[in-house]
N, C-alpha and C positions, 0 to 999 in steps of 0.2 A: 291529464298529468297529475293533478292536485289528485286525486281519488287514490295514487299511489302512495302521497304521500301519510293520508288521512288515514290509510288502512294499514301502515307499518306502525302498529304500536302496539306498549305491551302489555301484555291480557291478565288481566286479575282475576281469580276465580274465588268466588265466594264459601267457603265452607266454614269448618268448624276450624280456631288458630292454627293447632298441631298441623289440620292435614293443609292447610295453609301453607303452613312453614317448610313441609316436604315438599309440596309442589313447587313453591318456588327456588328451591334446592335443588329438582330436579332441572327445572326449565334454563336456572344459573350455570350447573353442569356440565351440560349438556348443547349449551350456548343457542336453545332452542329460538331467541329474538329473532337471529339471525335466518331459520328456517322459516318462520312465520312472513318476515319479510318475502323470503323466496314463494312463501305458498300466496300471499295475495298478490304480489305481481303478476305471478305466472295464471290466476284465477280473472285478473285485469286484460293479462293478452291472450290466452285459447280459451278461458271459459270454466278452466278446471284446474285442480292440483293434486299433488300427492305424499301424505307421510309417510314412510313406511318404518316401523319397530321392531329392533331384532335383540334377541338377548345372545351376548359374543362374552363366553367366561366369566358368566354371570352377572356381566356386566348389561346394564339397559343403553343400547344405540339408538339415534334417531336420523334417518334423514330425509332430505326431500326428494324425490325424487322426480324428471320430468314427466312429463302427462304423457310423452311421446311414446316412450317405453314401457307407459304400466296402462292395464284396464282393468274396469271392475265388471266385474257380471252379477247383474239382480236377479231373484228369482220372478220370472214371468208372470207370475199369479199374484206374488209380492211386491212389488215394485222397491218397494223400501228396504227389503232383508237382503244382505249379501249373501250371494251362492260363494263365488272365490273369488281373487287377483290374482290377475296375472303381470309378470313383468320380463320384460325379455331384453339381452344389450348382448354386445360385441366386449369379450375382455380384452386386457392387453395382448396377448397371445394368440389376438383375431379367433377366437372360436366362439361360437352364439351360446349364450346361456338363458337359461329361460328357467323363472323360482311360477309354483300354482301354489296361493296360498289359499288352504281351506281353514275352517272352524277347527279341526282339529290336529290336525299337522299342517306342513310345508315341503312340497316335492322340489327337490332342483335335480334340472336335465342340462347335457351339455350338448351340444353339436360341432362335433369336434371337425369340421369341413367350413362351418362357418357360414353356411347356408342354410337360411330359415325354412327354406323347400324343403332340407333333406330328414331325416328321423332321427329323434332327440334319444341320446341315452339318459338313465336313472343315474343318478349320483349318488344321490341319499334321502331319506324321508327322513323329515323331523317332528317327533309330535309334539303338538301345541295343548297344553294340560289347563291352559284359561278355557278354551273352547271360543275364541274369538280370533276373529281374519287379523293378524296387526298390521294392514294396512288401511289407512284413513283416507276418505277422498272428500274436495271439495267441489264443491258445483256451484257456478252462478245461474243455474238452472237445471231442472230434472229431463222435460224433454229436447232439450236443442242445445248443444254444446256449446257456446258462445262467449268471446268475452267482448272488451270494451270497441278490440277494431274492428269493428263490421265494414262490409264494404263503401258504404258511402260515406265514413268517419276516413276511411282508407284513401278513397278517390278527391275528396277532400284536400287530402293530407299531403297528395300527388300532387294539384293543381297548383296548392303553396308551395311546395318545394320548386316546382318547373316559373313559374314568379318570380320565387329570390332566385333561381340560378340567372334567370333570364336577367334580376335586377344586377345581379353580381358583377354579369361580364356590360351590361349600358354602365355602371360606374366605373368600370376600366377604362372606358373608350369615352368618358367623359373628362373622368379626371385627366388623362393623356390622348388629349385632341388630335384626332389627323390633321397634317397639314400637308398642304397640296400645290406643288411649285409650278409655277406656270412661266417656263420659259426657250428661248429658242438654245438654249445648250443643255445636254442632257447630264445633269450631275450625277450623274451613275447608277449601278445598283444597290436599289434601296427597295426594304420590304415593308408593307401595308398591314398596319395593326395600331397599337396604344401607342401615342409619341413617338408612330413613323411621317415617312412622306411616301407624296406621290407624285410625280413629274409625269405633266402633262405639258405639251409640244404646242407655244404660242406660234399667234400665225404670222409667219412670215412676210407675209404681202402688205399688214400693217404696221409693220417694225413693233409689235406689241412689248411691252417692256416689262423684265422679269420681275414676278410678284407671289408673295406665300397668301394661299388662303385655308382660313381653320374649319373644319369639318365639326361640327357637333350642335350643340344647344340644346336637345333634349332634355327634358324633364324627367326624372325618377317617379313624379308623380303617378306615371302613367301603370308605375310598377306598383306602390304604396297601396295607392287605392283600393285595384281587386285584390292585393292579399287581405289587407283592412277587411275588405267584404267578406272574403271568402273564412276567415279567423271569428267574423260574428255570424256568420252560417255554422262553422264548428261548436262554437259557444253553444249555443242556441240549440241544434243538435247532441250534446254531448250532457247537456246539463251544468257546461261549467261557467262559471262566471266570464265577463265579457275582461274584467282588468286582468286576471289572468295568464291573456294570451295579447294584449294590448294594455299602453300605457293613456290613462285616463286623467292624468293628470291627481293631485288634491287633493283637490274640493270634492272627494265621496266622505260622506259622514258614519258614523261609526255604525248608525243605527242602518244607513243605506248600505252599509257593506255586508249586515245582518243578513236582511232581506234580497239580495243580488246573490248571496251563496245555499240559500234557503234550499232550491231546486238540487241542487250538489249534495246539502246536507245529507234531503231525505234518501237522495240516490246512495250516500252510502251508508246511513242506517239500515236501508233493504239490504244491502249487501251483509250489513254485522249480522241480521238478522237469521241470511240464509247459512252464514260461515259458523253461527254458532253449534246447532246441532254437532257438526264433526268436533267441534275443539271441544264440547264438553264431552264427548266419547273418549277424546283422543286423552284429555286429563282422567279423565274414570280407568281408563286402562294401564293408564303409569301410575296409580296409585297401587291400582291391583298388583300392575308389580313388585311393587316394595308392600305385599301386602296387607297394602289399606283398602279393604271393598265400599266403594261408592256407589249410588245411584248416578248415572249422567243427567237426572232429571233433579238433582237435589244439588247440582253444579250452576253456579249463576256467573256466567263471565261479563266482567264490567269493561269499557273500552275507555280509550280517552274522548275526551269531549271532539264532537266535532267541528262543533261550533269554533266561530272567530270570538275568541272571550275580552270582552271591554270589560275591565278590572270592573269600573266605577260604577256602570249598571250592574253588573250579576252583584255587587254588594250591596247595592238599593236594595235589588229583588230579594236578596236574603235577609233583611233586614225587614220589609215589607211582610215577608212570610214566617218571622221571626215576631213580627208586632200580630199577627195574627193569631200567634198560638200555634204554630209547627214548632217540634221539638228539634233542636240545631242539630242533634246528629241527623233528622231525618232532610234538615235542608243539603247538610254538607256531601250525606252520601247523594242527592239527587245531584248535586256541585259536580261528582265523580270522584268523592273522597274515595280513599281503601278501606278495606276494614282498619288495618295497621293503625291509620294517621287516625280514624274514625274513635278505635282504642287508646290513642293516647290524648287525645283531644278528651274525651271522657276522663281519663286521669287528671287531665291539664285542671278540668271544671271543679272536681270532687278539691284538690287542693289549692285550688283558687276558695272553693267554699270554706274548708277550713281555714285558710289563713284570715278568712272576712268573719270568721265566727271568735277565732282568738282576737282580732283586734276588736270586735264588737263588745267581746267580757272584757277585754281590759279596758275600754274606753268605760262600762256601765261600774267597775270596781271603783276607778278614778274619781269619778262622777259620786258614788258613794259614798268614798273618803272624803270628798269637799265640803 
């Protein structure tokens, strides 16, 4: 669950200010946060995702689309180069449409029966004058489609729910005890459940004398336990911290809470690692549109930290690598500065020096005069 969280933030791309300032213009616009979010969710639970980019009246569109509806096709000998995308959906007016995006146009067909058996008609060809597919895919892996639920994170995940439901209805029948009337008159009909009764028929031959007895005394324990278990099998499995999915109380220390999400971390730096290739494509080609041409190899996307940050250490350590001789901007961008804040933190320095250079001549004039 936390790996979702981890991986919905928002992407800084390194270039020169201007093309800075456009990108983040566009992504503002465009309200692209909010796709990013969708594309590593959806990369969390099948394994893959999809941007696709359309220019509509000259206008640059973006959106995400499901993985359900779109594929990509590599060339066989290439693995890495896209041949086309394809994407196909049901419109409002139930007829299947189906867009082939290649390198240099875009074909859309309609099937106007609505039947993906039957034969697509041409609608229109559009040609694509960049010479690139503008659909983006992401992958948590190249040969095997996968994301975070596999089956045994799955079966897992069944055994705790079938637990609590089981615990759900023992705290019913706990908190509203049966009780069980035992006597020689039948006090009517009555139904057996949470703070019902049940009349059973005392024996006559000992004149037994009518008495209520309560049904229950179980323990919840019985329930607590193996989910307990079965939540540090998940942990364990999944790479996520064990307080995450249980309360530990405390007493974990800052430095222990470091090392307990450590396994997490690296899991989703691999992740940033594999996401990054598309999103610096995916930024190279909206510049292109507003034509600014970039290298996607000369694109440096920065993420948020993923670490759990203790203010008080990372200021040691900066401090520590600052009595060394690192220069601060090159601490603060390892910190996860922007260039932005990077930029004005340099301003901040330069007029912090001059004001220490004007008080230093006025102090040595004073000092003169005396």
């Amino acid at each position: 669950p936390r790996v979702f969280r981890l991986l919905f933030v928002h992407l800084i791309f390194t270039l020169q200010l201007n093309q800075v300032e456009v990108l983040d213009e566009i992504f503002t616009k465009l309200n692209l946060n909010l796709d990013a979010k969708d594309v590593h969710e959806s990369l969390q639970i099948t394994g893959e995702a999809y941007l696709i980019v359309d220019r509509i009246n000259n206008q640059t569109e973006v959106y995400f689309n499901d993985p359900r509806l779109c594929h990509m096709f590599y060339n066989p000998d290439r693995p890495k180069v896209k041949s086309f995308a394809a994407k196909q959906w049901v419109g409002d007016d139930d007829k299947t449409y189906l867009n082939l995006y290649y390198p240099d146009r875009t074909e859309r067909y309609v099937s106007d029966s609505g039947k993906t058996d039957d034969s697509f008609s041409l609608i229109e060809v559009v040609p694509n004058e960049d010479e690139i597919i503008p659909v983006f895919h992401f992958r948590e892996a190249r040969r095997v489609i996968k994301g975070e639920l596999d089956p045994a994170t799955v079966s897992i995940l069944d055994a705790i729910n079938k637990l609590f439901s089981d615990l759900m209805v023992a705290a019913e029948f706990e908190a509203f005890k049966t009780k069980v009337i035992i006597s020689q008159v039948d006090p009517g009909d009555i139904k057996l459940g949470p703070d019902m009764k049940l009349w059973l028929p005392a024996r006559e031959s000992e004149g037994e004398d009518t008495k209520i007895v309560e049904l229950g005394g179980s323990t919840l324990e019985n329930f607590l336990k193996p989910i307990q278990d079965l939540a540090t099998t998940l942990a364990i499995h999944t790479n996520t911290p064990k307080h995450l999915f249980m309360n530990l109380g405390a007493n974990i220390s800052g430095e222990a809470l470091i090392v307990e999400e450590s396994a997490l971390v690296k899991k989703v730096k691999s992740k940033q690692k594999a996401y990054n290739p598309v999103w610096k494509e995916f930024a190279s080609y909206l510049l292109l549109l507003e034509g600014i041409k970039v290298d996607p190899n000369d694109i440096t996307t920065v993420w948020d930290k993923v670490e759990t940050v203790l203010p008080l250490s990372e200021a040691q350590v900066m401090q520590i690598e600052r009595s060394a001789g690192i220069p601060i901007t090159t601490i603060v961008r390892r910190a996860g500065w922007g260039e932005e804040e990077i930029t004005q933190l340099e301003s901040d320095l330069k007029e912090e020096a001059k004001t220490k250079q004007a008080t230093l001549a006025t102090s040595l004039v004073n000092f003169n005069r005396g």
